[in-house]
N, C-alpha and C positions, 0 to 999 in steps of 0.2 A: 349326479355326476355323469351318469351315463346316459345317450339318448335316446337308447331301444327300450322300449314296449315289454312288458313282461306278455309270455305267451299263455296264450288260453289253452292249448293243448301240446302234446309233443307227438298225436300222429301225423304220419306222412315224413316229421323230422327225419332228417338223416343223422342218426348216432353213431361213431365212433367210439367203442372202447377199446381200452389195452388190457393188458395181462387181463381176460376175457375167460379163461378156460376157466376158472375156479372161484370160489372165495367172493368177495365183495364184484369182480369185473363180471362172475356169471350171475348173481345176484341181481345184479342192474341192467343185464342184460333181458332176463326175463321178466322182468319190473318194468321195461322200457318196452317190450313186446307187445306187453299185455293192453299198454295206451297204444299200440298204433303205431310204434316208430320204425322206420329203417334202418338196420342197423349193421355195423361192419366189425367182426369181432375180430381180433388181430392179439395173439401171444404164439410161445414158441412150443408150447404143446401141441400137436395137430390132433394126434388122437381125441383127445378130451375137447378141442375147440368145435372139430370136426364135429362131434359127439353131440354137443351143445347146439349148432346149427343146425341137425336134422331136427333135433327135440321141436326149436323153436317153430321152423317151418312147417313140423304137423300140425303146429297148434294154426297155423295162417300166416305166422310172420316171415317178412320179407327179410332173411338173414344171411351174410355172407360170411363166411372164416377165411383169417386172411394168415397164417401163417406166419410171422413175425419175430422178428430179435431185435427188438427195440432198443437196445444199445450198439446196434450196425447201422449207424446213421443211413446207407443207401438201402436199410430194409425199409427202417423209417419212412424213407422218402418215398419210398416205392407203396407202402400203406396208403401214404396218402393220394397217390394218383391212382390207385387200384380203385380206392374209391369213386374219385369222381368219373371215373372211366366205368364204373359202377350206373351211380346214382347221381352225377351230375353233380352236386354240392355235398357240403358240411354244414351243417347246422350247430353242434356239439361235439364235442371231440372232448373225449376223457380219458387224461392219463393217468390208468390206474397202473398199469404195470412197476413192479417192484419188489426187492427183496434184501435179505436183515441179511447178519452174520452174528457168528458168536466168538468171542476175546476180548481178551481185557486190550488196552491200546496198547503194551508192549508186545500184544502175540500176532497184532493182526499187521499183515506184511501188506507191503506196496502193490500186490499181486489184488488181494483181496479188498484194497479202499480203492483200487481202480476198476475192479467191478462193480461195487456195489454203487460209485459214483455215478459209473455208465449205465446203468438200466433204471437208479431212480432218480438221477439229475441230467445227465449230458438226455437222455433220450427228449428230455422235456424240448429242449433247440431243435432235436434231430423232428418233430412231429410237429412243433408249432410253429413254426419258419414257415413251412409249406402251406399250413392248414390257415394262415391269418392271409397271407397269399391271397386263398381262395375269398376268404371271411370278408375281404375288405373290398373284390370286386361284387360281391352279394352284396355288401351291408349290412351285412347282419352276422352273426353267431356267439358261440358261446366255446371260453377254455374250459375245463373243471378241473384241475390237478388235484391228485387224491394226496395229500402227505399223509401225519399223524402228528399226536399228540408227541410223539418223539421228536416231532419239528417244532414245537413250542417249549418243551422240558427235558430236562436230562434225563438217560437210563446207564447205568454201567453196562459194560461187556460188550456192545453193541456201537462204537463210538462211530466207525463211519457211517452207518447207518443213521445214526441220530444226524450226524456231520450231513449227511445229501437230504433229509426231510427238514432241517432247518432250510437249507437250499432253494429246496422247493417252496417252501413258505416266502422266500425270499424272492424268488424267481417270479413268484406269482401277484407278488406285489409290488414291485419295477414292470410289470407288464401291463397290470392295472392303471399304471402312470403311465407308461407309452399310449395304455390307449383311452383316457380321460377323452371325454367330449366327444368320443366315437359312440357308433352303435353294436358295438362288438364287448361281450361280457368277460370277465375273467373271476374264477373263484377258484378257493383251495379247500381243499375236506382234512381235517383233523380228527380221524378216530382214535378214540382208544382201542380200547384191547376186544378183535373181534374173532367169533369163532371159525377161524379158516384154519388150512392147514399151513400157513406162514412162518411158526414157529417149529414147525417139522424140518422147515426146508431151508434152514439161517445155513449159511457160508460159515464151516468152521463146525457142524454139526447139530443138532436138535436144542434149541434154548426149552426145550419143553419142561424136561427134566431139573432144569432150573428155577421155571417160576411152580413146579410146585414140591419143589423143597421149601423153597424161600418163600411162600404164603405164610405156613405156619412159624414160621421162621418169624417172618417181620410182625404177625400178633405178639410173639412172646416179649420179640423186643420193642413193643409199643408199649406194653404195659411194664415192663422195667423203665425205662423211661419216662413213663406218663406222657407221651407223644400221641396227640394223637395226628392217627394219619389221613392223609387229603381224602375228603370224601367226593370221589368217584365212583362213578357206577361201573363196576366189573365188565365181566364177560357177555357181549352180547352177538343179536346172529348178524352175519352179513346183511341180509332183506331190508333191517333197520338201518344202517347206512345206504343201499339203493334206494332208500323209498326220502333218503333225505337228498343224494344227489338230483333222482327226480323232481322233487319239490324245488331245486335250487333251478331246475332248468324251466323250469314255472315263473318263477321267484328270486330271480337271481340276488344273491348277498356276496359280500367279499370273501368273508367264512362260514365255514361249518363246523358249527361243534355235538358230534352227534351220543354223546353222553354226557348225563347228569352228573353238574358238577364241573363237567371239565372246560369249560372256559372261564367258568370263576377261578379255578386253580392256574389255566394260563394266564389271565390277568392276574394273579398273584405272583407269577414267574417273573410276569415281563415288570412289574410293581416293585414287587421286594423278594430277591433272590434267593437273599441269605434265609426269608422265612419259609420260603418255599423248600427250600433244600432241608430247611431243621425238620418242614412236617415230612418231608420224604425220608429221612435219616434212617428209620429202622427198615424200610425197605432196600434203602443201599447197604446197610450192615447186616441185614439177611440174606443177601443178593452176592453181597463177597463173601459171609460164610458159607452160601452152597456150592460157589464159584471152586471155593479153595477145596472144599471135602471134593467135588470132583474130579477136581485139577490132582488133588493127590491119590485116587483110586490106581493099581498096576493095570496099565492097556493088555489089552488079551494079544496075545501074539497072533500074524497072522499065519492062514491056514496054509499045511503045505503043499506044494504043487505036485507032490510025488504020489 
């Protein structure tokens, strides 16, 4: 379908990531240093970004931190010219930047589905508008947009978030048709559940505390049920999804499914709904019972100013 060449290596490449500072964007960062690449690391941590680009450059790597709010389309835009005012081109450009919330869909207000929209869907226009710009006087490059497994399947509590990574799965496959018979690549990553601090930091407060009430929670009610549940592979480190986005800039495919198990289970989603929801059942009814015991704990009062 497509006319570029897979590449033999990614040094000298010019990389592009977002949300950079931490989690799966510094993971790839240093996984992409390690072969050679160039790379431009761009979130709105500066400390931690900042932090991250000395590390790499003691090592030899040529690394810039670009400072970034990637849901302010003119920071977006300015990312991508910082670059080539950099390094002359893009070769790859990954949008990893992104972030969850917590509530069920009557708590989460207009405030919070228009953030969460902006930094893990409107940003995807604000960065690749500019960056195919570039792509298509090259001839050459690659998208990689990071969603999840929340872009394939349903999770409660989290509905705009799931709402903007179905988005991006979507985004990223009308872009795959725009660019049919070019030499310019486009893929999306769908992890499951990886060990960053992401679930510390959901809009709405920590879903932490949530998935591990409701672990134990959805065993007991798997086995009242006799249900059993989608076999997926749990928790794993960021490195192992860097070391697959790598491979994909190698190798480019339309997806990534970087846990066992979890595209047999999105093919089951996208196949038969209603069966996929039944083998998920005791995890949604372990997921509103921890929801609810939280939801009715008394809030501590705040401290006084006096």
């Amino acid at each position: 379908m497509y006319g570029r060449k897979a590449m033999t290596t990614i040094q000298n490449c010019v990389v592009v990531i977002t949300g950079a500072s931490s989690g799966i964007g510094a993971a790839l960062a240093r996984c992409c240093s390690a072969d050679g690449a160039k790379l431009v690391l761009a979130a709105r941590r500066k400390v931690e970004l900042d932090s991250l680009a000395r590390s790499l450059e003691l090592s030899g790597a040529q690394a810039r931190a670009i400072p970034t709010d990637l849901s302010v389309r003119s920071e977006a835009e300015q990312l991508i010219r910082q670059t080539i005012d950099t390094f002359g081109r893009i070769d790859v450009l990954v949008n990893n930047a992104g972030a969850g919330h917590f509530g069920s869909v009557e708590e989460t207000s207009d405030e919070v589905i228009a953030k969460i929209f902006a930094v893990n869907t409107f940003a995807l226009w604000y960065t690749t508008r500019p960056a195919l710009s570039i792509m298509r006087r090259q001839g050459t490059g690659h998208i990689i947009n990071v969603a999840s497994m929340a872009g394939k399947i349903g999770f409660p509590f989290n509905s705009a978030y799931v709402a903007a990574k179905h988005a991006c799965v979507g985004f990223t496959v009308a872009l795959r048709a725009e660019l049919a018979g070019t030499t310019i690549q486009a893929s999306v990553v769908c992890p499951g559940s990886v060990d960053t601090d992401w679930a510390d930091k959901t809009e709405g407060g920590s879903m932490r505390p949530l998935f591990s009430a409701s672990g134990p929670l959805a065993q007991r009610r798997a086995s009242e049920t006799g249900i059993t549940l989608p076999d997926v592979e749990g928790i794993v480190a960021p490195e192992r999804i860097a070391e697959a986005i790598r491979d994909c800039m190698l190798h480019p495919v339309p997806e990534i499914y970087t846990h066992r198990g979890s595209k047999e289970f999105a093919r089951l989603a996208a196949t038969n709904r209603l069966e996929a929801e039944r083998r998920q059942l005791p995890m949604f009814l372990a997921e509103r019972e921890a929801y609810e015991e939280m939801k009715s704990r008394p809030k501590l009062a705040a401290p006084s100013s006096q």
